[in-house]
N, C-alpha and C positions, 0 to 999 in steps of 0.2 A: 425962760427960754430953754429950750431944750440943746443937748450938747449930744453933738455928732460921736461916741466914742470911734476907739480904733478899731476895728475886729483883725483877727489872729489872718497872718498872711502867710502861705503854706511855703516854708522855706525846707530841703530835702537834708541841711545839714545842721549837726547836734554840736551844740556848742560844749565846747571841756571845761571853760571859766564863766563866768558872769560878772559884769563889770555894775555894782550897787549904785546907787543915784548918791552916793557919798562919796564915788570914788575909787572905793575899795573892790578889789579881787576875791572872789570864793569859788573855789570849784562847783563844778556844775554837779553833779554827782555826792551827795553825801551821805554817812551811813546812818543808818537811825537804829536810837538806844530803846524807843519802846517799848517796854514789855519785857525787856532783854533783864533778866534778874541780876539783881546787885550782888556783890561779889563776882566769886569764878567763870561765872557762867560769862556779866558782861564784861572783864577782865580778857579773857578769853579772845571771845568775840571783837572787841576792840584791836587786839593785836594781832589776828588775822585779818580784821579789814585794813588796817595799816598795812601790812607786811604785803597783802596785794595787789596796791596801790592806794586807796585811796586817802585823802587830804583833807577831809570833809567829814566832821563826827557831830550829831545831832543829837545833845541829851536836855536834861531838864531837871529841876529840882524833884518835879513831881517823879519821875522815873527811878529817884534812890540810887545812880549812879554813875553821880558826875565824879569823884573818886577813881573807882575804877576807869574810869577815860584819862584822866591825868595820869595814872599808874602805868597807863596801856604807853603812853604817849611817853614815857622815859625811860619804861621796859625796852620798847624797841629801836630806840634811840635817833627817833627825827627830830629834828630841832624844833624847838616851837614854834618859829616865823615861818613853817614850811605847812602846821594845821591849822586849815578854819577851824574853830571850835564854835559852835553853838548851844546857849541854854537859855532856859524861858523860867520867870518869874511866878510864880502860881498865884493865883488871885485870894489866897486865904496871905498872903503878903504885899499885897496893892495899900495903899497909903505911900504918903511919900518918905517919914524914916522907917517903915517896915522893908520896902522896895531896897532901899538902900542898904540896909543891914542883909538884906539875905539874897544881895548881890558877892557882898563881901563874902558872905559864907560859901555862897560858888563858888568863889575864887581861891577860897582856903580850901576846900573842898578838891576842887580840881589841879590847887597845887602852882598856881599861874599867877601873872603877875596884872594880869588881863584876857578878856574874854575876846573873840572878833565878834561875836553877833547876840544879844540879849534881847529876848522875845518879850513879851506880857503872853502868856500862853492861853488864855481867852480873856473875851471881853467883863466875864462875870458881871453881876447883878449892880455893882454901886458905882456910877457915873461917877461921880466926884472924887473915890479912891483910885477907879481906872487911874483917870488922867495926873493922879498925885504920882500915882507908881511910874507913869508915863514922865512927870517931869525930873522924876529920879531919876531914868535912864538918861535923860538929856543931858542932867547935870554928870552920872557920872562916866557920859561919854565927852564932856569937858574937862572931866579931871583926868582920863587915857585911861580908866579901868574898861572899859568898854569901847571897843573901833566903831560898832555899828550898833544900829537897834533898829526895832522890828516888832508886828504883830501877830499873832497867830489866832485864825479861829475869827477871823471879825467881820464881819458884812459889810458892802456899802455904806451902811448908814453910821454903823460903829464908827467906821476908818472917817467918815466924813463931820461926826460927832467931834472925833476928836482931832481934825484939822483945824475948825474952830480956834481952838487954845493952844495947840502946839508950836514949840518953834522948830523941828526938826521934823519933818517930814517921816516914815516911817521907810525903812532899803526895803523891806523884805512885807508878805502877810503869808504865812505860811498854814494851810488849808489844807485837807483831804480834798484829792483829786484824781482822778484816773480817769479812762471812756466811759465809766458806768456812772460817773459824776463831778461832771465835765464842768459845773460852774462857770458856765461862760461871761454872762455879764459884769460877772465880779471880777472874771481873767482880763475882760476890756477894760474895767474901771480901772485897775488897778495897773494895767501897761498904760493909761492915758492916765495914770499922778504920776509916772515912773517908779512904780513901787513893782519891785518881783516877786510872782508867784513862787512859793518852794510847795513841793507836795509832797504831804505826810499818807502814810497807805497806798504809795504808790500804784501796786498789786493788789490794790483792791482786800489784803487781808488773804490773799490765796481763795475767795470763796466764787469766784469766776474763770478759773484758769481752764473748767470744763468746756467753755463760751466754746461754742463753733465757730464762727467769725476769728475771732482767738486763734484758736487751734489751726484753720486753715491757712491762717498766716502766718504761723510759726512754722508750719512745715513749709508753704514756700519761698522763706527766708530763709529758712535751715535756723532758725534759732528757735526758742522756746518762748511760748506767752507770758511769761515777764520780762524775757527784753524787750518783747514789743510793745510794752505797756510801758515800760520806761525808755525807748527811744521814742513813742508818741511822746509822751512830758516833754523829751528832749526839743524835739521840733516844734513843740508849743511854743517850746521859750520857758517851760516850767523847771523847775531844781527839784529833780524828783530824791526822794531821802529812802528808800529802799531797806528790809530790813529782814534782820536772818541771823541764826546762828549757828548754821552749815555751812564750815566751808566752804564747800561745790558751790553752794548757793550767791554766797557773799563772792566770790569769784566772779559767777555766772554773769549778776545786778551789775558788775561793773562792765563787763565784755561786750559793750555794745558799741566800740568807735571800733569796730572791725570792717577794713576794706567791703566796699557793695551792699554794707547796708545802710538802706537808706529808705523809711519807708515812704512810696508812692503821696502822690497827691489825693487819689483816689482813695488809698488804705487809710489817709489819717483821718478823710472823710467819709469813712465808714467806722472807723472807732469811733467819729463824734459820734455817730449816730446810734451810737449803743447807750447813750446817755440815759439814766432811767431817775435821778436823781439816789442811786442808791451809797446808802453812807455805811459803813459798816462798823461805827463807831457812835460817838456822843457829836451833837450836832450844834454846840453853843452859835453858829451862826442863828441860826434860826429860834434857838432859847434862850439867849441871854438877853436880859432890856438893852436897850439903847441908851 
């Protein structure tokens, strides 16, 4: 029997928090470590996205600089129960005591005594490790080193693979997304388990900011087309994770709960429509086995 999902219902206003199918609170808005070089560089970067607001830091083993995030986060002196912190598992550590061990290593790493959200960062190739690394997490969101847990990078059929076996439902599947690849079936599926979208490449990677559609809207919003690409996320319902190591920039990514904007009904229905499936990255959705 087939199942009616939900489709996306066009609301004009950007949520600041997101309330997780666990219960838990995470800013809407949070900043992403990709790419962002280890050491100075994301040291740096981390303590300017703190210092201008934001609550919401997104790294990962594979990125080399969960350190520097914990460094940033006692350099500028916000308490800990004030940042989400997020990191993902890599799948050359899937198994269930590897998962476990180089959870702990994040957490030595970042200096903390717990994580709020721990991903499996794709699905990779061995079913039966996924789901070990997966009951890792469960167990060590049992023992409070871990608030929440989460997917990143997994298809329908992955997240449904591993409903199967799970006892913990997954808060989060965090996926590259913008207008230019809008994954929408997956965004229904995934609001009808209660599971939320975060999107990684918010900005598409900078490699469509020429868009005309883009551009026309950003002049008559008076912002620029990366807030409009990150207040679309917003009024998706999506946790866009934005990223930069320009000041101006990391400022900019946040500046978007400013009085009058809000974009139209019509505009977010013309961003979908620029959907073209274009990824500007690695696509484990579509390459890793099931």
């Amino acid at each position: 029997m087939s199942v009616s999902l939900p489709r996306y219902v066009y609301t004009p206003t950007a949520p600041t928090h997101f309330t997780l199918n666990d219960g838990k609170q995470m800013p809407a808005i949070g900043f992403g470590c990709y790419l962002v070089e280890p050491g100075q560089t994301a040291l740096d970067a981390a303590i300017e996205a703190l210092k201008c607001g934001y609550r919401h830091i997104d790294t990962a083993q594979l990125y080399a600089n969960e350190r520097d995030v914990g460094m940033a986060i006692k350099q500028v002196g916000v308490k800990r129960e004030e940042v989400f912190v997020t990191s993902k598992v890599w799948p050359t550590n899937y198994g269930y005591e590897r998962a476990k061990q180089s959870v702990r290593d994040t957490l030595q790493l970042l200096d903390m005594p717990y994580v709020d959200l721990m991903l499996l960062h794709a699905p990779g190739n061995d079913r039966h490790k996924r789901h070990e690394a997966w009951r890792a997490l469960e167990d060590l969101q049992a023992e409070g080193l871990i608030k929440s847990i989460g997917v990143s990078n997994f298809s329908i059929a992955h997240i449904q693979t591993l409903m199967e076996s799970c006892k913990v439902t997954p808060a989060v599947n965090q996926v590259e997304i913008h207008p230019f690849l809008a994954r929408q079936d997956l965004a229904d599926y995934c609001r009808h388990e209660g599971i939320l979208i975060q999107a990684y490449s918010p900005l598409a990677k900078a490699k469509q900011m020429k868009n005309k559609t883009l551009i026309r809207m950003a002049e008559e919003y008076k912002v620029t087309p990366a807030q409009i690409m990150i207040r679309w996320c917003l009024q998706k319902g999506y946790s866009p994770l934005p990223k930069s190591v320009t000041p101006s920039r990391i400022r900019e990514n946040l500046d978007v709960y400013r009085d009058g904007f809000e974009l139209s009904q019509e505009d977010v229905a013309l961003l979908d429509a620029l959907d073209a499936y274009f990824v500007t990255g690695w696509d484990p959705i579509q390459d890793h086995k099931v």
